[in-house]
Structures are given as structure tokens and as C-alpha cells.
N, C-alpha and C positions, 0 to 999 in steps of 0.2 A: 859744667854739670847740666843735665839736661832733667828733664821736669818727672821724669821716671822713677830717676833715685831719690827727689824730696818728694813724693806724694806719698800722705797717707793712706792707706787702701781704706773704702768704708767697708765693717763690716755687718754692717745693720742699715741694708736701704730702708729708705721711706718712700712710700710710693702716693702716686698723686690721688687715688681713690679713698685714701685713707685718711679719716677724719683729721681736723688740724690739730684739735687738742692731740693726736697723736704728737707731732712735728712739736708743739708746745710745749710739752710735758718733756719733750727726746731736747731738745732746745734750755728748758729748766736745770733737767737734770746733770749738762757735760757742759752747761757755763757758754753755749755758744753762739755767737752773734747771727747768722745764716747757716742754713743747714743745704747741700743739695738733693736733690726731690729727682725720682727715674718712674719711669712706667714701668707696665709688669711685667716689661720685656729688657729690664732694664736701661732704656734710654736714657737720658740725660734728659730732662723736661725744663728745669732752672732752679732757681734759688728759693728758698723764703728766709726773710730775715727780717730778724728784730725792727726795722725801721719801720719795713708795713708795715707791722704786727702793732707797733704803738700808731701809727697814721692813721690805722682801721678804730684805736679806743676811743679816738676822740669823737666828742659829739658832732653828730651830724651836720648841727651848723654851725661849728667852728670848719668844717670839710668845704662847706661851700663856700666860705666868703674864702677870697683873695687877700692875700698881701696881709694878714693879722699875724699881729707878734706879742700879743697882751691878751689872756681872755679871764682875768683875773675876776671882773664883775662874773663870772658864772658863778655858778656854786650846784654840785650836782653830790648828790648822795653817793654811798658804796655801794648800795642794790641798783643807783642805774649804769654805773662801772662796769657791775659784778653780769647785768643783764648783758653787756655789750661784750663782752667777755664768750660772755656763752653762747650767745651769736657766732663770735666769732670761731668758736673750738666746734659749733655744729657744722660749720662748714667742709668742703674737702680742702685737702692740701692745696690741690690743679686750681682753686678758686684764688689763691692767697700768693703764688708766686712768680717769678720773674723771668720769664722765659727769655729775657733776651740778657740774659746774664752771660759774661766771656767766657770762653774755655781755653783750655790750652790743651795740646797732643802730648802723650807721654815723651815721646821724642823730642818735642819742642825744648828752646832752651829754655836754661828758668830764668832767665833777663824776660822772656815775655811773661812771663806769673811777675815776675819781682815787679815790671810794669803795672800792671791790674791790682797788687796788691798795695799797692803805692797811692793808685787812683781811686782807693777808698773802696774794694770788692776785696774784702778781706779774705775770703773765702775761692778760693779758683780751682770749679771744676776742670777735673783731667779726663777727657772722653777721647778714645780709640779713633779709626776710620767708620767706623758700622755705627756711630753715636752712641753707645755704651761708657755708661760711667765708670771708669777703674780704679779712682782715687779721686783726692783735692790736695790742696795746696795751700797752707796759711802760712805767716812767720814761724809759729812754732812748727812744721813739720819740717821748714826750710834751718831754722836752728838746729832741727837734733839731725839731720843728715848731715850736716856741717859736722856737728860733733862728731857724729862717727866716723866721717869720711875720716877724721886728723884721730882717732882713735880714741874721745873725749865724751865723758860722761857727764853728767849734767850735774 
């Protein structure tokens, strides 16, 4: 199987000039861990995912020290959460993501997604030759092409 027939096509880009609360909200709403991000020529720009998204909530001086695995002596209220929050949704998308996220060609096989999705990029965009996003790739897109390849519903 090559990575054409498991990719979901997006059909609601997000684009990287557009607010994060966008991404945030589009992320809340369909449950999902990394979303991918295209310019307004539809390029492929990279990822955001949940993992920055909580990296950026933490206070700023838990960001700076090294090597902390405990920060239990803090104690911070819901208004300065709530504040860092809205920080973070006034930002753009292009500020918040990971450009150097893998892709895969539709043609490729999908042993090279099944790879990336294995190594924790749960999400594998599928960009063309021209870098144009045409879909992605998670377990469940690779599930239900499985199913239907064997004629099986879910």
C-alpha cells in the first residue's frame, strides 16, 4: 500500500497567519493531538501540537531551569493560566509550529508513515512535489483504509 490510499484528505486547512486560538479551538473540537498548518498557497509550513501547546502554559520559570521534574512548591492561580492561555491563542499559528516536522509523498510507501508514526509524530503530513499539502496520515486513517481495502466496516 503506498501512503495515497491511507491519507486523509484535509478538508479545512489552517493557515499559518491565522490566529492560534484558531488551531486551538479546530484541535478542541475533533479531539486531536497535532494539526498540520499550510500557507496561503497551500504549502506545507509544519505541525502544531499539543505538546508545545502545553510547553508554552507553563510558567516562565519553570521554561528556564533545566532538568526540573517536580514544581509542586508553585502555586499559581486560574487567572494567571487563564492569562497565559490568551497569550498564547493571540499569537499566529506560523509562531507556534514545527517546521521541521516529516512528511511523506503520496506515492511513498506507508512503511515510511508507519515509521514516523511509530517514532511518536502521530500525525504524518502527505505533501506532493511542488510542497503542497494533500492529506496526512495517523493510525486511524491507516485503520479504515485497511478496512476497506478487505471490504470491512468499522
Amino acid at each position: 500500500m503506498d501512503c495515497r490510499i491511507c491519507m486523509s484528505p484535509l478538508t479545512k486547512p489552517l493557515y499559518t497567519d491565522q490566529s492560534a486560538g484558531t488551531v486551538i479551538d479546530f484541535m478542541r473540537k475533533h479531539h486531536l493531538e497535532s494539526v498540520p498548518i499550510v500557507d496561503r498557497h497551500n504549502k506545507f509550513a509544519g505541525l502544531v501540537s499539543t505538546a508545545k501547546l502545553m510547553r508554552m502554559l507553563l510558567p516562565k520559570s519553570i521554561g528556564m531551569m533545566r532538568g526540573i521534574k517536580h514544581a509542586g512548591y508553585l502555586r499559581e492561580s486560574a487567572e494567571e493560566l487563564q492569562a497565559r492561555m490568551d497569550d498564547i491563542r493571540s499569537q499566529r499559528i506560523g509562531d507556534l509550529l514545527d517546521p521541521y516536522a516529516q512528511t511523506v509523498h503520496p506515492e511513498a510507501s506507508l512503511a515510511d508513515a508507519l515509521m514516523l508514526i511509530s517514532d511518536r509524530q502521530y500525525i504524518v503530513p502527505v505533501v506532493d512535489d511542488d510542497g503542497l499539502l494533500v492529506g496526512a496520515i495517523s493510525y486511524f486513517s491507516i485503520m479504515h483504509a485497511v478496512e476497506a481495502a478487505q471490504g470491512e466496516t468499522p
